[in-house]
C-alpha positions in Angstrom: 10.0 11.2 -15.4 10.8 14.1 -16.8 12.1 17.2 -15.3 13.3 21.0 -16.1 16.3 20.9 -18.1 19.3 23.2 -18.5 22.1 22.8 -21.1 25.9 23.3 -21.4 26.0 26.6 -23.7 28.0 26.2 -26.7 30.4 29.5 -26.8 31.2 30.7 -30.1 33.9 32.9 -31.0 33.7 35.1 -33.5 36.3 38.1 -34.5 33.6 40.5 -33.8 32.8 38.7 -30.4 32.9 41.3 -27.1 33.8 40.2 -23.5 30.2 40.1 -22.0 28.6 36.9 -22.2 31.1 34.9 -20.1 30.4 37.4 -17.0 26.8 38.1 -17.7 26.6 33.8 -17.1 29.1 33.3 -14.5 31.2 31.0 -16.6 34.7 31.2 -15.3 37.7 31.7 -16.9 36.5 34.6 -18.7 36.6 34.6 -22.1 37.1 37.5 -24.7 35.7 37.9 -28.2 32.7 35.4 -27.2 29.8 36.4 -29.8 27.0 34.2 -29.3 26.5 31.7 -26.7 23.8 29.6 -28.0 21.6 28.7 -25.0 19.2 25.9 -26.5 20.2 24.5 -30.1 18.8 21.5 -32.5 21.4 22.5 -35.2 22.7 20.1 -37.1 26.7 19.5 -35.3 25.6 21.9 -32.5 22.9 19.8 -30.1 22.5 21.0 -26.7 23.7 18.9 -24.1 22.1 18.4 -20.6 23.8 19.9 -17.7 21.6 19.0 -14.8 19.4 15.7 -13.4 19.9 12.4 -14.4 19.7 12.6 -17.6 23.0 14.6 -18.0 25.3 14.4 -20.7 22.1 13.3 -22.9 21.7 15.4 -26.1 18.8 16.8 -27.3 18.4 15.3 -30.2 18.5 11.6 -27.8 15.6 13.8 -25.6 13.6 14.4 -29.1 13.9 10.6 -30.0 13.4 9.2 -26.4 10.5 11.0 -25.4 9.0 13.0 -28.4 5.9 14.4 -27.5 6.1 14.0 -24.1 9.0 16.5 -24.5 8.1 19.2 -27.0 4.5 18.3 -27.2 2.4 16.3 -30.0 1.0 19.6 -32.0 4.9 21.1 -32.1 6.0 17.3 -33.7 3.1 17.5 -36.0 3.9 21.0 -37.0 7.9 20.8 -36.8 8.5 16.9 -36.9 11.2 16.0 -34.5 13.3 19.1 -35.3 13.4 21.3 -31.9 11.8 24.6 -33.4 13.7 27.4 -31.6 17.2 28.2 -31.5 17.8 30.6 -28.1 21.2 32.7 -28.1 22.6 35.1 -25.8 24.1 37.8 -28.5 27.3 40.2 -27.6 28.4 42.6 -30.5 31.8 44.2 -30.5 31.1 45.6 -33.7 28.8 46.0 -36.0 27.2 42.8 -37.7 26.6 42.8 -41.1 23.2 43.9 -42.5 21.2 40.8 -43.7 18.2 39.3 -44.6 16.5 35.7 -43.9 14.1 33.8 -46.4 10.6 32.6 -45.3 9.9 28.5 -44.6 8.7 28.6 -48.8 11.7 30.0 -49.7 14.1 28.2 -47.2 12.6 24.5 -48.4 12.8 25.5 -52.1 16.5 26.6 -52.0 18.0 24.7 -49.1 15.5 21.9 -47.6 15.4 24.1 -44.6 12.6 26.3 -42.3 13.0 29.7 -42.7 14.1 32.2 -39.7 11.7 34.6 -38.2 12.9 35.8 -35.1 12.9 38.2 -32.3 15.6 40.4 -30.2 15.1 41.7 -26.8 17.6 44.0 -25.5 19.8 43.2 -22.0 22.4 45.8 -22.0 23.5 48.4 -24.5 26.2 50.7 -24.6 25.9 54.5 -24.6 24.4 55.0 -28.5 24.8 51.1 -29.7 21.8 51.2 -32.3 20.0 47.9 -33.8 19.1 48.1 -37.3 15.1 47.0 -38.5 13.5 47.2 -41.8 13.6 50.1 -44.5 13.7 53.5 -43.6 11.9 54.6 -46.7 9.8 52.6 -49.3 11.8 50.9 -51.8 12.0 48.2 -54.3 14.2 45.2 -55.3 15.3 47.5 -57.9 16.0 50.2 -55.8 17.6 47.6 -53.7 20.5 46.1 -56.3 20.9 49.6 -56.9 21.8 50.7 -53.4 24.0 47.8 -52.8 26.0 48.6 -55.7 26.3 52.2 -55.0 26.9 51.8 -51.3 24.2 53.6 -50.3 22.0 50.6 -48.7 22.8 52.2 -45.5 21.2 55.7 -46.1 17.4 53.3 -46.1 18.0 51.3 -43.0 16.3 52.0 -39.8 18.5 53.0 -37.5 17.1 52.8 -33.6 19.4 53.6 -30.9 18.3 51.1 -28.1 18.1 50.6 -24.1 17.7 47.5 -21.8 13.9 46.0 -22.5 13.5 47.4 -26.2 12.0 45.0 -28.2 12.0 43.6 -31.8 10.3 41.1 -34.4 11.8 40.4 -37.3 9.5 38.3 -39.7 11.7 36.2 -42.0 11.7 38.6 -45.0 12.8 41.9 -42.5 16.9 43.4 -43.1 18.3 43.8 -40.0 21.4 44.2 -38.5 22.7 44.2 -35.2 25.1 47.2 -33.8 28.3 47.3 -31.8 27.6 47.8 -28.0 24.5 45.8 -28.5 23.9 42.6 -26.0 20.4 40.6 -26.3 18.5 37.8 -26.4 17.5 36.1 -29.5 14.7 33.7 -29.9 14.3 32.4 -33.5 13.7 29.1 -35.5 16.1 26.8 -36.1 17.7 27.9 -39.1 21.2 28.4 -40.0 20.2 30.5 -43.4 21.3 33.9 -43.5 22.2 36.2 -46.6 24.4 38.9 -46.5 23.1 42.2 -47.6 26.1 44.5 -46.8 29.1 44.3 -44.6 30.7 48.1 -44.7 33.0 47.0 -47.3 35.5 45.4 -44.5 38.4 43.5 -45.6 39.7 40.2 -44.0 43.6 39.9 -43.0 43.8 39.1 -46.9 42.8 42.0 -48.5 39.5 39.9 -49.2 35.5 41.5 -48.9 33.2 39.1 -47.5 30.7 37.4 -50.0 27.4 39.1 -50.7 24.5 37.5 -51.7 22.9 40.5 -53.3 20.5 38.3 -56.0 19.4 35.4 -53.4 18.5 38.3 -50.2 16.7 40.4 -53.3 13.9 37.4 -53.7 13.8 37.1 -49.8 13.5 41.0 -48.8 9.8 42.1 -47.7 9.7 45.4 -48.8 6.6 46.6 -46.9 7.6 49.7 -45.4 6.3 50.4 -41.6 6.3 53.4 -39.5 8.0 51.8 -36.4 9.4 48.6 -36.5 10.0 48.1 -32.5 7.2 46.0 -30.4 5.8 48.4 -27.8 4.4 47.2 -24.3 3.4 48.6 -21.0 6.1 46.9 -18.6 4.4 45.4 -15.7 5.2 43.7 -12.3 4.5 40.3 -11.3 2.1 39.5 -14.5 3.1 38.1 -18.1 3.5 40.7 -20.5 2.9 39.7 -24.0 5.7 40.5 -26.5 5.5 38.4 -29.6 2.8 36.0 -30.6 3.3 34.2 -34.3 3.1 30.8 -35.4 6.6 30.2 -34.3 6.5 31.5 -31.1 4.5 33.2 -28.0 6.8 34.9 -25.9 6.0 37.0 -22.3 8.1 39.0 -20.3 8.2 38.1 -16.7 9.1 41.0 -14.4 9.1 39.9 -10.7 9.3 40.8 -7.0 6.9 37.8 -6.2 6.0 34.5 -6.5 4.6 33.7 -10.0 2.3 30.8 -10.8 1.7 29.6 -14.6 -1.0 27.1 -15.6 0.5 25.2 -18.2 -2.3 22.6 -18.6 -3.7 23.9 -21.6 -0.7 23.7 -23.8 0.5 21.3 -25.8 3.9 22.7 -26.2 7.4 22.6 -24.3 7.9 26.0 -22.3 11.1 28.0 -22.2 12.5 30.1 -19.2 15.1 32.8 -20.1 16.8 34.2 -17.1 17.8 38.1 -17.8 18.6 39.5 -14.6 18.5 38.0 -11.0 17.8 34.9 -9.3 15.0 32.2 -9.2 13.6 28.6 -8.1 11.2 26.9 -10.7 9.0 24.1 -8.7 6.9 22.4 -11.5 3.7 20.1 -10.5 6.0 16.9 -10.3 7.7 18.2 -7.3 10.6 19.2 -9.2 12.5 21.9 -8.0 15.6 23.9 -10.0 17.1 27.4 -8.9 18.6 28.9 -11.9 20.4 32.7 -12.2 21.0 35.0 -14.5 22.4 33.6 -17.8 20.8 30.5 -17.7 17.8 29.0 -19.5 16.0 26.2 -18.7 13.6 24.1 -20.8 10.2 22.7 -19.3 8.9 19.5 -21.1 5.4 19.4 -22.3 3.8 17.3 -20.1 4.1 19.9 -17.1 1.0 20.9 -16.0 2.5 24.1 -14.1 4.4 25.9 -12.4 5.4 28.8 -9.7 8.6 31.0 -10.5 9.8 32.0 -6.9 12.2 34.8 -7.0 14.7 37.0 -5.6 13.3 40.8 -6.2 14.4 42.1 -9.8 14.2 39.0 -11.6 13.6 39.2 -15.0 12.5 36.8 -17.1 11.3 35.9 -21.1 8.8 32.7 -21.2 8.3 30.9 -24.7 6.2 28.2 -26.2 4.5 27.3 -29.1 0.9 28.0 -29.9 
């Protein structure tokens, strides 16, 4: 029978990597210059592994192939085959990240037999005037694109928002963005590893070396649809899901609580994912199964649960995601 899942994070490293993400799980030793920690992964060399029940130690590519869609559910395998769909991270930015662009599923099979990335950001800590980066600030074209990259100037059109804990973003495959130093978040997005490199300040590694662009490839990807505001707004609300983000990737809630939370899962046919964001919880699903999981941690419900009722400790704070 199959039960809620957590997985061992896979820390990653990387030079512009702050000190955050160890604390914010509780992983002891600490551990600077930690960028990502990448929560639930079907990447090719970077499965998640199971941490908890008796199926420990298993990956998840063995849970795809053992129990298909009794796991992930039979409209997610028809849709995504027996590739797990999302990639969740826990992001930590010392720095600022490069600007860059991902290509759409059309796109991403033509070029590299791979789905594209549309994803989403929600914002855990920030510090004082750490910005995120979203979409043009001004309509241009992939003319006016090469151009700006060549001059420099790509910066002067990207839309700058300085951010706080609970700000939301969507970033259809297509969108520029960039991350910003101070920034910590949560990222739901598929699982793609394809990502081109618009701009990267002109920064130089120990070498003397710029990092490579890939100015012609992100020009055919860019959407240049220009919006007013590119942030997802939503009425914050206690005790009830909160809708953030619905596409055809993903459906995801926010789940603000002081109380016990019940969701009816009958109706989908779809794997569920918990993100904890702040605070403390026990998940008991319809099986019987019971898991108590803390800030940091996120736990995978298999597609044959029926339900379930978050209990937590006041202030918990949780995202919730499946697939339509």
């Amino acid at each position: 029978m199959l039960y809620p899942f957590t997985f061992k994070p896979i820390l990653k490293k990387i030079i512009w990597g702050g000190s955050g993400i160890c604390a914010f799980k509780g992983i002891t030793p600490l551990q600077d210059g930690i960028g990502e920690s990448w929560e639930l992964s079907h990447v090719d060399d970077n499965y998640s592994i199971v941490a908890n029940g008796c199926l420990a130690g298993k990956s998840l590519d063995e849970l795809i192939h053992t129990y298909g869609k009794q796991l992930v559910g039979g409209k997610v395998m028809e849709q995504f085959g027996d590739r797990f769909p999302l990639l969740i991270k826990f992001i930590d930015a010392r720095d600022n990240l490069s600007i860059q662009v991902h290509p759409d599923d059309e796109l991403a099979e033509k070029r590299h037999h791979s789905f594209g990335k549309t994803e989403m950001w929600y914002v855990i800590k920030s510090a004082g005037g750490a910005a995120l980066y979203s979409g043009f600030s001004k309509q241009i074209d992939a003319a006016g694109y090469v151009k700006r990259v060549e001059d420099n100037t790509i910066m002067e059109v990207m839309q700058r928002y300085e951010v706080k804990p609970g700000d939301v973003f969507f970033l259809p495959a297509g969108r520029v963005h960039a991350i910003g130093a101070g920034c910590f978040i949560a990222e739901i997005q598929q699982t793609s590893n394809i990502t081109y490199r618009i701009y990267d300040y002109n920064r130089k590694d120990a070498n003397g070396h710029t990092r490579e662009l890939h100015t012609e490839l992100a020009k055919d990807a860019i959407d240049y649809t220009y919006l007013d505001d590119y942030r997802i707004p939503y009425e914050a609300c206690k005790d009830t899901p909160v809708p953030l983000v619905t596409c055809k990737y993903f459906t995801t809630r926010l789940l603000d609580m002081d109380t016990a939370v019940s969701r009816d899962l009958s109706a989908l046919d779809s794997f569920v994912v918990y993100i904890c964001m702040a605070g403390r919880a026990s998940i008991l699903d319809n099986k019987g199964n019971t898991l108590t999981i803390h800030q940091g941690q996120t736990v995978l419900l298999p597609a044959d649960t029926l339900s379930v009722t978050i209990q937590p400790l006041p202030g918990a704070t949780f995202m919730e995601t499946y697939i339509e």
